[in-house]
PDB file with one MODEL, atoms N, CA, C and O in Angstrom:
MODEL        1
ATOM      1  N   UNK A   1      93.837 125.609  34.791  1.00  0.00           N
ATOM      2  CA  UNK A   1      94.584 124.786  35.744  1.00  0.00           C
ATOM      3  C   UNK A   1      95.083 125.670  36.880  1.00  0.00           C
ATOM      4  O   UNK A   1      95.698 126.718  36.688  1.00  0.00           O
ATOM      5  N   UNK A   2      94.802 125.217  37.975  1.00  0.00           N
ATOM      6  CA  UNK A   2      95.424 126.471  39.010  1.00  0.00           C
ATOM      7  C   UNK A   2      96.156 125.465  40.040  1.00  0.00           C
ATOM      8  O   UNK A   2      95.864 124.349  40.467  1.00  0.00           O
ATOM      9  N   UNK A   3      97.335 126.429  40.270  1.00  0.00           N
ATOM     10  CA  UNK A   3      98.326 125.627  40.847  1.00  0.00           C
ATOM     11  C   UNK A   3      98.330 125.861  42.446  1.00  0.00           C
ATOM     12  O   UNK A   3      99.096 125.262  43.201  1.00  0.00           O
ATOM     13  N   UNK A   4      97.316 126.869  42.885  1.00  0.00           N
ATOM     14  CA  UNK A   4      97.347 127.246  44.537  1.00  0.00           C
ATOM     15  C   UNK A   4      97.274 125.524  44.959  1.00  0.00           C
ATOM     16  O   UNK A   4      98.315 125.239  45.551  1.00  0.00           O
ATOM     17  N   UNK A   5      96.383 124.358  44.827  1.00  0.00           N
ATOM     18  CA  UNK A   5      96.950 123.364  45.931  1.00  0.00           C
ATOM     19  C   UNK A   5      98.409 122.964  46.134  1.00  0.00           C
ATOM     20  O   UNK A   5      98.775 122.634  47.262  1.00  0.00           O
ATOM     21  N   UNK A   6      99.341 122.974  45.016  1.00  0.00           N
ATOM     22  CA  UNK A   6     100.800 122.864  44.778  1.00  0.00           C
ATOM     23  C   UNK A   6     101.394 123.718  45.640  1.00  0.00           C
ATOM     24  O   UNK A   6     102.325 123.381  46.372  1.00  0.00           O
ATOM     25  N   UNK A   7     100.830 125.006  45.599  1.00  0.00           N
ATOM     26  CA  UNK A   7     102.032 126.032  45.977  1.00  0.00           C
ATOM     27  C   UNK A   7     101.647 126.016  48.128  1.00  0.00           C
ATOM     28  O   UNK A   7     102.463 126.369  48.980  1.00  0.00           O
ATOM     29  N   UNK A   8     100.543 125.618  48.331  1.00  0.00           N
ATOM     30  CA  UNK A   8      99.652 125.508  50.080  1.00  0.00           C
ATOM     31  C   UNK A   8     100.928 124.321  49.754  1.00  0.00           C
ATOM     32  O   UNK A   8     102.078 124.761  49.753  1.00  0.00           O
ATOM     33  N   UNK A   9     100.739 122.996  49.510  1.00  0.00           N
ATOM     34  CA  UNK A   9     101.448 121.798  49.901  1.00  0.00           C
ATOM     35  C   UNK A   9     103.098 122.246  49.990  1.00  0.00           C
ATOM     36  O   UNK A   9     103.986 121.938  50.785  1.00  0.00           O
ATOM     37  N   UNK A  10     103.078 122.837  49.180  1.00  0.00           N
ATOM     38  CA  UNK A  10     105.042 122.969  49.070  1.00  0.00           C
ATOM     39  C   UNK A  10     105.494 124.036  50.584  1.00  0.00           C
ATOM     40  O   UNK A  10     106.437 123.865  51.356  1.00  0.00           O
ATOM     41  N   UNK A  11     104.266 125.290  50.605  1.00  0.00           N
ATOM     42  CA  UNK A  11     104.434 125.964  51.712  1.00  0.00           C
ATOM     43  C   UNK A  11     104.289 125.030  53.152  1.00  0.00           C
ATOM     44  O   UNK A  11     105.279 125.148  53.873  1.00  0.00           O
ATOM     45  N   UNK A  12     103.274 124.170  53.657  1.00  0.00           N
ATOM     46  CA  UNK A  12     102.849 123.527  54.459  1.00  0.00           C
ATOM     47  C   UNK A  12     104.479 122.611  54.463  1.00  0.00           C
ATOM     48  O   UNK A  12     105.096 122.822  55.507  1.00  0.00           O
ATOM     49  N   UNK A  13     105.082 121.830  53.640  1.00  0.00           N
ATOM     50  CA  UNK A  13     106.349 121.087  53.582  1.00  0.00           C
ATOM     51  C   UNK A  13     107.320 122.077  54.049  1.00  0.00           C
ATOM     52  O   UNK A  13     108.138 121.606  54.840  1.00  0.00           O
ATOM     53  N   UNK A  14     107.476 123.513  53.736  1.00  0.00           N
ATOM     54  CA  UNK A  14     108.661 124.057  54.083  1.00  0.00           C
ATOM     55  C   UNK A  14     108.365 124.651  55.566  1.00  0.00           C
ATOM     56  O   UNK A  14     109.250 125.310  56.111  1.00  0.00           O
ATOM     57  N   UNK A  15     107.449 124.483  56.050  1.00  0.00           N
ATOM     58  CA  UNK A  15     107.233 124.861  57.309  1.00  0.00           C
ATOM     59  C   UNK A  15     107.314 124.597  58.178  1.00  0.00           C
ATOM     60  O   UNK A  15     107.493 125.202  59.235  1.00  0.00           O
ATOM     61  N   UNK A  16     107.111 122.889  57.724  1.00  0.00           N
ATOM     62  CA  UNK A  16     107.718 121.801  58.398  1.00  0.00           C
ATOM     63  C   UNK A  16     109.055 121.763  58.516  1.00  0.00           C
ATOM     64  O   UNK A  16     109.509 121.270  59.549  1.00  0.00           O
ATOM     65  N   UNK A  17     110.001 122.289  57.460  1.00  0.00           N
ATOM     66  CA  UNK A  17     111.430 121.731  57.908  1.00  0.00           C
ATOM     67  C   UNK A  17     111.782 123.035  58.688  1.00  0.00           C
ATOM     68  O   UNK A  17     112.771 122.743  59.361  1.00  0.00           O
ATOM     69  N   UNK A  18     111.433 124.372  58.924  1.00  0.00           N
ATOM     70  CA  UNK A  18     112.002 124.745  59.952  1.00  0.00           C
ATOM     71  C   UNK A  18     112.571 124.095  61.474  1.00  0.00           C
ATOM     72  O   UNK A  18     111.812 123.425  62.174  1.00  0.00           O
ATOM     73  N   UNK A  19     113.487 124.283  61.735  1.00  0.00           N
ATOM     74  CA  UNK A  19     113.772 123.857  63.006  1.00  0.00           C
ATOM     75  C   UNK A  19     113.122 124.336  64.226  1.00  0.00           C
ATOM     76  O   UNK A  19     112.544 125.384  63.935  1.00  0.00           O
ATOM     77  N   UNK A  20     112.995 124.118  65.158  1.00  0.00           N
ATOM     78  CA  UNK A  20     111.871 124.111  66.508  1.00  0.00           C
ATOM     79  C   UNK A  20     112.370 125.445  67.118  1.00  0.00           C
ATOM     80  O   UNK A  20     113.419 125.298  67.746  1.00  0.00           O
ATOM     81  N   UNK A  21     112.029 126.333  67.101  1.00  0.00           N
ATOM     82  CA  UNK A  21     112.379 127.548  67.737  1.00  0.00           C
ATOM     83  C   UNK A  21     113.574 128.146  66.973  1.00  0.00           C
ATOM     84  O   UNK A  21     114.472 128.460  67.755  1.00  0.00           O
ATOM     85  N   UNK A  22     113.829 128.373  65.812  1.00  0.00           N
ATOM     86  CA  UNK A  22     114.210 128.622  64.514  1.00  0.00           C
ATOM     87  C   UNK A  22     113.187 129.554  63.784  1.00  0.00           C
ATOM     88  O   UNK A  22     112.072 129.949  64.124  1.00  0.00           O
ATOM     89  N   UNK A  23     113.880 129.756  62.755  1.00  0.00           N
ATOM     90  CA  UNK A  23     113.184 130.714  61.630  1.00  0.00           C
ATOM     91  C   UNK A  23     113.754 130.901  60.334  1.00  0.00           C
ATOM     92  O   UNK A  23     114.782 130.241  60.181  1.00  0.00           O
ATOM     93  N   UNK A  24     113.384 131.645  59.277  1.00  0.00           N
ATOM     94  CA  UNK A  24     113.839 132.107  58.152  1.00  0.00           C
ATOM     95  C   UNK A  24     113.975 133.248  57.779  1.00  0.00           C
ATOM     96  O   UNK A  24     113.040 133.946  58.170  1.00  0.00           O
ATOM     97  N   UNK A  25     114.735 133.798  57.178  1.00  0.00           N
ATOM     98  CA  UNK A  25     115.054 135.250  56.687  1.00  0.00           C
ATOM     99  C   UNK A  25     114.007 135.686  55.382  1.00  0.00           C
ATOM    100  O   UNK A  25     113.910 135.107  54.300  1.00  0.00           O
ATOM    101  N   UNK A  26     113.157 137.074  55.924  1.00  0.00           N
ATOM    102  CA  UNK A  26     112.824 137.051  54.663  1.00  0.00           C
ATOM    103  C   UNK A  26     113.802 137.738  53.350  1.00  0.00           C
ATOM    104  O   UNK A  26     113.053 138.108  52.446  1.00  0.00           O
ATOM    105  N   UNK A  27     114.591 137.873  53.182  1.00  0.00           N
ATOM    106  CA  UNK A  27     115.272 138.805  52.560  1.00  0.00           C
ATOM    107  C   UNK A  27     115.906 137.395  51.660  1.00  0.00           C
ATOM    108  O   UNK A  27     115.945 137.542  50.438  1.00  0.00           O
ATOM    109  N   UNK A  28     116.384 136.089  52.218  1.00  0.00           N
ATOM    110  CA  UNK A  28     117.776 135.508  51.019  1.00  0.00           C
ATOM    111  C   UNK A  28     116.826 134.312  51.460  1.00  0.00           C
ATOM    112  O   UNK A  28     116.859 133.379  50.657  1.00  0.00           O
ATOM    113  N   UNK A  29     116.122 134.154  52.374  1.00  0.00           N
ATOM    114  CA  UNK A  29     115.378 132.707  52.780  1.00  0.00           C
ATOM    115  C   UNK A  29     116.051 131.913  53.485  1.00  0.00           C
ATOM    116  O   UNK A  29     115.496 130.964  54.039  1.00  0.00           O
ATOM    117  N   UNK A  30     117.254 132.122  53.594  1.00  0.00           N
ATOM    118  CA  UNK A  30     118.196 131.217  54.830  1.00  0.00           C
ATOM    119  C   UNK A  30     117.340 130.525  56.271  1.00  0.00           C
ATOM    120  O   UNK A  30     116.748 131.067  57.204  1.00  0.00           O
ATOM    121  N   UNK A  31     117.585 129.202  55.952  1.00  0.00           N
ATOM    122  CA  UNK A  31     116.641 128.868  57.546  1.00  0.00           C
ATOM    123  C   UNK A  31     117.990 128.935  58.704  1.00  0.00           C
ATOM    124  O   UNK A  31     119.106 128.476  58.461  1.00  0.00           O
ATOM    125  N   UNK A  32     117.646 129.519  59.814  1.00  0.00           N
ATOM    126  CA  UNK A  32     118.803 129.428  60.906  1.00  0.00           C
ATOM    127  C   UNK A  32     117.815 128.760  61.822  1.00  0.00           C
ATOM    128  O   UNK A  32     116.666 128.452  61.505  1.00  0.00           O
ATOM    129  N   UNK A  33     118.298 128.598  62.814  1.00  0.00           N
ATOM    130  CA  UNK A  33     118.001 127.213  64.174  1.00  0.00           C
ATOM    131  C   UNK A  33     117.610 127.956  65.057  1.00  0.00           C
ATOM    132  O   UNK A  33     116.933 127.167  65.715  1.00  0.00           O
ATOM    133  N   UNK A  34     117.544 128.833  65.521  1.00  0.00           N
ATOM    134  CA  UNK A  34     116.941 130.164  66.809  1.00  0.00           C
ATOM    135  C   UNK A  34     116.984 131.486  66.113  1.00  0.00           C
ATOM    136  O   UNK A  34     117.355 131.912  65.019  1.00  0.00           O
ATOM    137  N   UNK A  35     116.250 132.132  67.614  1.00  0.00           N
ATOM    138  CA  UNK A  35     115.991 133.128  67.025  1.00  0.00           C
ATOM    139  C   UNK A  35     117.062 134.003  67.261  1.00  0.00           C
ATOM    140  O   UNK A  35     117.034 135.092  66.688  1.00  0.00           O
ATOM    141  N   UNK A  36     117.733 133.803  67.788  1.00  0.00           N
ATOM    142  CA  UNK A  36     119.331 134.096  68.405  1.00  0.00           C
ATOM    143  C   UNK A  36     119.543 134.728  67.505  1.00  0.00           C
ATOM    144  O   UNK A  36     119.439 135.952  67.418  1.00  0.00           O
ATOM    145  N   UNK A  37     120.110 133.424  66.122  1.00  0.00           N
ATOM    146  CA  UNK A  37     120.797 133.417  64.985  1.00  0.00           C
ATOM    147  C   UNK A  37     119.933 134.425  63.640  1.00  0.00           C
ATOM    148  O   UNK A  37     120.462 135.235  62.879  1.00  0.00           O
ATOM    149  N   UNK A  38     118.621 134.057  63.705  1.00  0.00           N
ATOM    150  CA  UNK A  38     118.089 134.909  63.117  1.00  0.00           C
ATOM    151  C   UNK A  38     118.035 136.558  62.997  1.00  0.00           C
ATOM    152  O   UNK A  38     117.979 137.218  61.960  1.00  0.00           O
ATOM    153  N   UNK A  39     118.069 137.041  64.400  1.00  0.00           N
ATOM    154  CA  UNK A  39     118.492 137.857  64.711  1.00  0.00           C
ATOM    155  C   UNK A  39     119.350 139.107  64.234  1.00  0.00           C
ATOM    156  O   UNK A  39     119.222 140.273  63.861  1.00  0.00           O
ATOM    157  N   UNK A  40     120.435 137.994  64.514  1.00  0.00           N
ATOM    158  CA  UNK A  40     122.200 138.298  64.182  1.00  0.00           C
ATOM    159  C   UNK A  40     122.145 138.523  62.441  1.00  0.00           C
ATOM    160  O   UNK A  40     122.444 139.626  61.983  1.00  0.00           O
ATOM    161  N   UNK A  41     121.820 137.608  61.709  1.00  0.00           N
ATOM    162  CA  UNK A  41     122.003 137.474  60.468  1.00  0.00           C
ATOM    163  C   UNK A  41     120.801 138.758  59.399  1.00  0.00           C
ATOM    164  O   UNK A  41     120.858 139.224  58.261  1.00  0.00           O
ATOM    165  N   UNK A  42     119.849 138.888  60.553  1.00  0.00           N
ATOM    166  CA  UNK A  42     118.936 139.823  59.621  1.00  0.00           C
ATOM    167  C   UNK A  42     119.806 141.416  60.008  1.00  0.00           C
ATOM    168  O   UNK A  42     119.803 142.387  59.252  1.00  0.00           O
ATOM    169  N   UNK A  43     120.397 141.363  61.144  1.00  0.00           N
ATOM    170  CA  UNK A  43     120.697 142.909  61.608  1.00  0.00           C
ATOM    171  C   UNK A  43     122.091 143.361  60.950  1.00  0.00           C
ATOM    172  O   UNK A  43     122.324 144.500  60.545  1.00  0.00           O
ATOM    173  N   UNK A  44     123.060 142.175  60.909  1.00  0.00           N
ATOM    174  CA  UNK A  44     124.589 142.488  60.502  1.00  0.00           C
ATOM    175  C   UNK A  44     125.250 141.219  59.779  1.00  0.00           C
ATOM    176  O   UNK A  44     126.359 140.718  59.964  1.00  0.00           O
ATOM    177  N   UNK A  45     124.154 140.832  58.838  1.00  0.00           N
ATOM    178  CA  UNK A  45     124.639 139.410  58.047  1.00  0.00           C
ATOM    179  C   UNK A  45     123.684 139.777  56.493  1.00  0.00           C
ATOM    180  O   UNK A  45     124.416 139.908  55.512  1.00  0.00           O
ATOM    181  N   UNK A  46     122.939 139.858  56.362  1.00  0.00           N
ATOM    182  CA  UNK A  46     122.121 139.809  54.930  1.00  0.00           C
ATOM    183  C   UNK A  46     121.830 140.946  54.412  1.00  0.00           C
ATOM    184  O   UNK A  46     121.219 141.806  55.047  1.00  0.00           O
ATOM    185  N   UNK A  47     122.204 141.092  53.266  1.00  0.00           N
ATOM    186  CA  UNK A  47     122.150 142.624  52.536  1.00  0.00           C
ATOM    187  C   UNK A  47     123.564 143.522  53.167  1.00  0.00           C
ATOM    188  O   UNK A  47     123.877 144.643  52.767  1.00  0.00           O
ATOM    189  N   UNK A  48     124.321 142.723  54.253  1.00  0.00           N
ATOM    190  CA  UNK A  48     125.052 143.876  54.509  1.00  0.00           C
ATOM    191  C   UNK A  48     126.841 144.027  54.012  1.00  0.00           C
ATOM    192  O   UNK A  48     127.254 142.962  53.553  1.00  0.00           O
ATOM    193  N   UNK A  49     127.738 144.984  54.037  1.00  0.00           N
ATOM    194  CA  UNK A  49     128.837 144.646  53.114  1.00  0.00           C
ATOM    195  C   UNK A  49     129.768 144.067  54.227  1.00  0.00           C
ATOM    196  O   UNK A  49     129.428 143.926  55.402  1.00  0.00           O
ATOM    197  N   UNK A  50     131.146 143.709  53.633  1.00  0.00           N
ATOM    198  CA  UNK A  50     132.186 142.938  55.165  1.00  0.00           C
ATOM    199  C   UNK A  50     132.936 144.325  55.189  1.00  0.00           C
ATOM    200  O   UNK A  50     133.897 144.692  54.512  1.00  0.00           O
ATOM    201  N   UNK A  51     132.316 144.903  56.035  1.00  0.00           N
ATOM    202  CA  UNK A  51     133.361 146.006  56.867  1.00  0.00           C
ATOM    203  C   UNK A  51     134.798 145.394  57.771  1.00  0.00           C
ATOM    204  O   UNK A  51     135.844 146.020  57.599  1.00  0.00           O
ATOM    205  N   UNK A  52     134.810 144.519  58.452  1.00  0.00           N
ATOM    206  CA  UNK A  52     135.877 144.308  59.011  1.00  0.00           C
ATOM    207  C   UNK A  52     137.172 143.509  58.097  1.00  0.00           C
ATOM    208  O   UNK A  52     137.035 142.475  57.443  1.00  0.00           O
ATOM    209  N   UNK A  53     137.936 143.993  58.198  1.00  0.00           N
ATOM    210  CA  UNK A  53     139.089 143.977  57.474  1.00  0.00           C
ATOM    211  C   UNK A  53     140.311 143.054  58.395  1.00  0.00           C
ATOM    212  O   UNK A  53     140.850 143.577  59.370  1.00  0.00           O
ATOM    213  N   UNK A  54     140.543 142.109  58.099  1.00  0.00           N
ATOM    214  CA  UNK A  54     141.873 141.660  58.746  1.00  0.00           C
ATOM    215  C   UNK A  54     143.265 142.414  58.187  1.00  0.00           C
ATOM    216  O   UNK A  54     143.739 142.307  57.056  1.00  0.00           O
ATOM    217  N   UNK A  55     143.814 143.258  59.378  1.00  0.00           N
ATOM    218  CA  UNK A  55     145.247 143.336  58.849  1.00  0.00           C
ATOM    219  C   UNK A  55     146.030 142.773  58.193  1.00  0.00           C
ATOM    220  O   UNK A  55     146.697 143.316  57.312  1.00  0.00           O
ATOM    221  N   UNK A  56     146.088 141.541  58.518  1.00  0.00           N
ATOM    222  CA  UNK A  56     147.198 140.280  58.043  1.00  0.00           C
ATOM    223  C   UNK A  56     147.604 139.564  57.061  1.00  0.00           C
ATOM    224  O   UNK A  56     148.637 139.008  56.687  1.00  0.00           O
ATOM    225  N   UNK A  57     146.025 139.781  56.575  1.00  0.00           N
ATOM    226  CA  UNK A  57     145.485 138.845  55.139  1.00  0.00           C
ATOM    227  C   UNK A  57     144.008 139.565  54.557  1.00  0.00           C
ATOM    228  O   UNK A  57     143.322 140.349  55.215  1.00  0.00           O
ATOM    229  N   UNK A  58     143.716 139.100  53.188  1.00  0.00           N
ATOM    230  CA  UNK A  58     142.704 139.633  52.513  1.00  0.00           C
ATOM    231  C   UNK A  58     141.420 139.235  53.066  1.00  0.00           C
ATOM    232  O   UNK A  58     140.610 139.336  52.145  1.00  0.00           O
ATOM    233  N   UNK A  59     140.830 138.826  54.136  1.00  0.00           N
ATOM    234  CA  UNK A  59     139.666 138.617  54.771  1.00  0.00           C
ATOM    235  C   UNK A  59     139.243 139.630  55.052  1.00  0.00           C
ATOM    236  O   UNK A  59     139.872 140.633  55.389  1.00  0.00           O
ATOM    237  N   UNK A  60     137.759 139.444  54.914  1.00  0.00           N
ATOM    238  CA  UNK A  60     136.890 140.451  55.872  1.00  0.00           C
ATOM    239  C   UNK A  60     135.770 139.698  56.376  1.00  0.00           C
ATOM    240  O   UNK A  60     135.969 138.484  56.356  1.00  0.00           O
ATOM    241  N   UNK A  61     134.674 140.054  56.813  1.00  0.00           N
ATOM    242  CA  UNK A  61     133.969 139.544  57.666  1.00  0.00           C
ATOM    243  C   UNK A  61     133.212 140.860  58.128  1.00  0.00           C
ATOM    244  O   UNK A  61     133.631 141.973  58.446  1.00  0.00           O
ATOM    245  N   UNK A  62     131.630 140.184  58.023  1.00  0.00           N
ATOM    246  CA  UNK A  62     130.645 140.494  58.234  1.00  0.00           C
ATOM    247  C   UNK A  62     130.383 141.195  59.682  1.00  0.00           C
ATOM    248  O   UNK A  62     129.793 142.271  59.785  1.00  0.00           O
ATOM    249  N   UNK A  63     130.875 140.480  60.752  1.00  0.00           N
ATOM    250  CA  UNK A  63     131.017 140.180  61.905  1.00  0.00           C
ATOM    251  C   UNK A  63     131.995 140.566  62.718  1.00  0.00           C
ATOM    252  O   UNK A  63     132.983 139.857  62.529  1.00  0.00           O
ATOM    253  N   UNK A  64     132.190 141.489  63.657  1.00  0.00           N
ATOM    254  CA  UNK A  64     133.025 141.739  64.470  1.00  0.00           C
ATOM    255  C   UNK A  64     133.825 140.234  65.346  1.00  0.00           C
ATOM    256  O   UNK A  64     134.967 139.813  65.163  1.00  0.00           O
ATOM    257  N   UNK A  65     132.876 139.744  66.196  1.00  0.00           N
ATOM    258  CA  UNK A  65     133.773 138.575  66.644  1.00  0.00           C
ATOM    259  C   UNK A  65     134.082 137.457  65.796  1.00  0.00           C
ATOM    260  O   UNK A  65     134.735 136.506  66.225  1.00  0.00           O
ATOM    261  N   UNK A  66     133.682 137.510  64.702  1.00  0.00           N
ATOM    262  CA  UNK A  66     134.372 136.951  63.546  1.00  0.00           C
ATOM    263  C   UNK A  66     135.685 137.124  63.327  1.00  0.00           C
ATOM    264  O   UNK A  66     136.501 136.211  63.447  1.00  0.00           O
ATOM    265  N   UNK A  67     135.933 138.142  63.039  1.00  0.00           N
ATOM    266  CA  UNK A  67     137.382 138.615  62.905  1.00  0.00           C
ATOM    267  C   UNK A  67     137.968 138.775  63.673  1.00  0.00           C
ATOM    268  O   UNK A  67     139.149 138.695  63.336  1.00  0.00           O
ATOM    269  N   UNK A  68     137.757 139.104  65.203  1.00  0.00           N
ATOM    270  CA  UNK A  68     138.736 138.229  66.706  1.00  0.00           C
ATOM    271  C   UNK A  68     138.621 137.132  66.353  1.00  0.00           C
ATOM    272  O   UNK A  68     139.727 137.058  65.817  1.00  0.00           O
ATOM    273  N   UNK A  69     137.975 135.681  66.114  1.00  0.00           N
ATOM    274  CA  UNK A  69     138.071 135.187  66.092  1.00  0.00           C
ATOM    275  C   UNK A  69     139.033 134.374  64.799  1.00  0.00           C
ATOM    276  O   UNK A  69     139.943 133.545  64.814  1.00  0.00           O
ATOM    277  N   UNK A  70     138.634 134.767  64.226  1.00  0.00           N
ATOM    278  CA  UNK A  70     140.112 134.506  62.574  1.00  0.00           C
ATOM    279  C   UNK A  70     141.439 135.003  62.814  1.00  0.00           C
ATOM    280  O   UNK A  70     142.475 134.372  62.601  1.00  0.00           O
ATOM    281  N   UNK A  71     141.341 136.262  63.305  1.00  0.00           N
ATOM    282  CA  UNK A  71     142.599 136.387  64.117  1.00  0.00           C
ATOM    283  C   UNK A  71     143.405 135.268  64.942  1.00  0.00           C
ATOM    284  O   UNK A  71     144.341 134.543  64.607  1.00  0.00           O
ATOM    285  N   UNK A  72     142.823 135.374  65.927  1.00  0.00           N
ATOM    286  CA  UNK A  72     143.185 134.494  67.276  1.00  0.00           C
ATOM    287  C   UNK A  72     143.557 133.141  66.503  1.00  0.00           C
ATOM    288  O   UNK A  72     144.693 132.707  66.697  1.00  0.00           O
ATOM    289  N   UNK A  73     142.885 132.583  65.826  1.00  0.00           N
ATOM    290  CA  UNK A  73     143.148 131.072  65.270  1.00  0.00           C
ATOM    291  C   UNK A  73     143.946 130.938  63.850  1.00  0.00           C
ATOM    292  O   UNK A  73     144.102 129.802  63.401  1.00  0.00           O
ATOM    293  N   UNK A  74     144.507 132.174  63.055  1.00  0.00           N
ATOM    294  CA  UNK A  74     145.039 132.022  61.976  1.00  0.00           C
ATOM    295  C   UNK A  74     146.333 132.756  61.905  1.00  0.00           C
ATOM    296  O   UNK A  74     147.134 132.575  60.988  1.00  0.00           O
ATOM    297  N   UNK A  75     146.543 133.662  62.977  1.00  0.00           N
ATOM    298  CA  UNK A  75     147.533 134.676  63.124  1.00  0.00           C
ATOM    299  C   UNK A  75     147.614 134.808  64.786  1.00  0.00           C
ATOM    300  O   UNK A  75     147.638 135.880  65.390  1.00  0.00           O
ATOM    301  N   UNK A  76     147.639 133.882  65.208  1.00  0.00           N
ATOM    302  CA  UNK A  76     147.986 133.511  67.031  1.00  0.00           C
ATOM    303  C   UNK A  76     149.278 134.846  66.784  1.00  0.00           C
ATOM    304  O   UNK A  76     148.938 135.997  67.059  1.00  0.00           O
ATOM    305  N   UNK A  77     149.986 134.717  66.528  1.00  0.00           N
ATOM    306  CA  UNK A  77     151.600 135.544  67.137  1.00  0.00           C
ATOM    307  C   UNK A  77     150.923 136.982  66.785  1.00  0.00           C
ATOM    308  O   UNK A  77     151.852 137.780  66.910  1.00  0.00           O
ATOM    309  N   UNK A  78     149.800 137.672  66.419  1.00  0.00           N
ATOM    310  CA  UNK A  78     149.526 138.757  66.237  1.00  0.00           C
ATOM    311  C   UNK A  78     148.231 138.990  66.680  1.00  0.00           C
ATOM    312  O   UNK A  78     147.610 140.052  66.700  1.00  0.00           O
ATOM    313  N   UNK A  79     147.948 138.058  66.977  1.00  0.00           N
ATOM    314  CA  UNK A  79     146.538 138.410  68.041  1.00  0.00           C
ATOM    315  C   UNK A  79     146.630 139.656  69.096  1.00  0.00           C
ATOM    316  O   UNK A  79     146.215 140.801  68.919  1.00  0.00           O
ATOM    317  N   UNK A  80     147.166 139.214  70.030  1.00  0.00           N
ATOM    318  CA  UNK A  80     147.312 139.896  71.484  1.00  0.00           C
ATOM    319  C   UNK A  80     147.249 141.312  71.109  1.00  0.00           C
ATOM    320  O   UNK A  80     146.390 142.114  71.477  1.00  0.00           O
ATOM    321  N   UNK A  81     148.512 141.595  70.137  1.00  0.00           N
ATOM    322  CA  UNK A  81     148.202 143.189  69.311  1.00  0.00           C
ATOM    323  C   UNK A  81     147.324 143.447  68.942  1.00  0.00           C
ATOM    324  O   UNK A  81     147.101 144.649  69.086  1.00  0.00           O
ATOM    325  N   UNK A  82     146.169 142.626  68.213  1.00  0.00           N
ATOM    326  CA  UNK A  82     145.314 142.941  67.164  1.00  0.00           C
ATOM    327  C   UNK A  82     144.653 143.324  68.257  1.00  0.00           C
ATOM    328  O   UNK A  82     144.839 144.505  68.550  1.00  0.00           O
ATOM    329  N   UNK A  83     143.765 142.569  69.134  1.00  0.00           N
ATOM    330  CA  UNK A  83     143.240 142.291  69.964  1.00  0.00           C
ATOM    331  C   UNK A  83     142.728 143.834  70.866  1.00  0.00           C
ATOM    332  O   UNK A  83     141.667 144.406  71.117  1.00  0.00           O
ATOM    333  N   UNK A  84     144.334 144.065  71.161  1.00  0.00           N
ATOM    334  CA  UNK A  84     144.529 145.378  72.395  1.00  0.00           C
ATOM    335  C   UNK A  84     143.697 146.366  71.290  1.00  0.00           C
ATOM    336  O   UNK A  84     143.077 147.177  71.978  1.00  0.00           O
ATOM    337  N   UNK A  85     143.516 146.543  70.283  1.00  0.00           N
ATOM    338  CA  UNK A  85     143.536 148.097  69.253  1.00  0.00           C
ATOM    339  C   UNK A  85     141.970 147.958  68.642  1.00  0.00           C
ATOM    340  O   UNK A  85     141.249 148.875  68.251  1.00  0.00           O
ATOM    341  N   UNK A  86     141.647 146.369  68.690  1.00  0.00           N
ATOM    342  CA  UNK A  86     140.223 146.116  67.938  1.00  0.00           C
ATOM    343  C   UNK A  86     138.724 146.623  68.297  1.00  0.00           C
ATOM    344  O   UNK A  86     137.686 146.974  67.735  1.00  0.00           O
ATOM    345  N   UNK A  87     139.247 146.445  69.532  1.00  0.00           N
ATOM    346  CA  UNK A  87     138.040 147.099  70.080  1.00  0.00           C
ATOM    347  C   UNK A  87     137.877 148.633  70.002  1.00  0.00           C
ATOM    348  O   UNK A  87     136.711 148.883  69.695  1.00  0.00           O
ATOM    349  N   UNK A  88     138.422 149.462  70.124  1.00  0.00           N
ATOM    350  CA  UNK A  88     138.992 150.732  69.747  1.00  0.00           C
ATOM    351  C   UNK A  88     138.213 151.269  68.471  1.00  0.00           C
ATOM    352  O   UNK A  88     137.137 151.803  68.203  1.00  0.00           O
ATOM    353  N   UNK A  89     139.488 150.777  67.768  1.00  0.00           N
ATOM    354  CA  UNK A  89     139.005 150.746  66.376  1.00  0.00           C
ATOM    355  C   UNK A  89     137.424 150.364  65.602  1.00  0.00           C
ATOM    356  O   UNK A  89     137.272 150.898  64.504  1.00  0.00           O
ATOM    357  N   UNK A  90     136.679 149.797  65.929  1.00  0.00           N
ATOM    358  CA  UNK A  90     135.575 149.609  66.087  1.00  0.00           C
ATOM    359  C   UNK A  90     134.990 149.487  66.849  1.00  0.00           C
ATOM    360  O   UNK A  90     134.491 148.367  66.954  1.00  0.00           O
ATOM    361  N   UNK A  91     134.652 150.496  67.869  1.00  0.00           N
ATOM    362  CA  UNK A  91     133.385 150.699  68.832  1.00  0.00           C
ATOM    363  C   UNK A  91     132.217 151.047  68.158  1.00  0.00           C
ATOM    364  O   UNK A  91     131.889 151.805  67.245  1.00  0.00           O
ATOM    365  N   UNK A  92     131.574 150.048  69.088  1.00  0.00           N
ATOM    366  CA  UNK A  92     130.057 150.336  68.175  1.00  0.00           C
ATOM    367  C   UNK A  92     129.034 151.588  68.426  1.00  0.00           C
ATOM    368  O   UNK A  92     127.924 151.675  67.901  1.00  0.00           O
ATOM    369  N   UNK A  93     129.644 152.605  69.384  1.00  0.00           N
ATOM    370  CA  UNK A  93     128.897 153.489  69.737  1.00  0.00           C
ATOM    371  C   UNK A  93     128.029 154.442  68.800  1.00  0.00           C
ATOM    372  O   UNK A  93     127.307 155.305  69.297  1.00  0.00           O
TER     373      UNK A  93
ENDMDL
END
């Protein structure tokens, strides 16, 4: 019994649900919507650890403007500080 027509049909179906100028990761299989996102997620999202650390609270994050951004919207009265030192503190040079 050989299952290659099963496994062509199931591939041919998942190829289809990619989104239109989108892609998939080969590493976890995640479909993202551009290649933008694909991008982003293969270089500093999959396989990688959460280096950024929120002062404030036990978060971290994968993502640098992630964590401006959790900042800014969860700890507004300590932003502006965070903010001035973040970039600093993690330059990507």
């Amino acid at each position: 019994m050989s299952l290659l027509p099963v496994q062509v049909e199931d591939q041919v179906r998942h190829e289809e649900a990619l989104p239109p100028g989108g892609g998939q990761c080969k590493s976890c299989y995640k479909i993202l919507r551009n290649k933008g996102s694909l991008y982003t997620h293969i270089k500093y999202v999959c396989g990688k650890e959460k280096k950024f650390q929120c002062p404030y609270c036990p978060l971290k994050s994968k993502i640098k403007y992630d964590m401006k951004k959790h900042v800014s919207r969860i700890h507004p009265e300590m932003s502006e500080a965070f903010l001035e030192i973040f970039d600093r503190l993690y330059c990507e040079y």
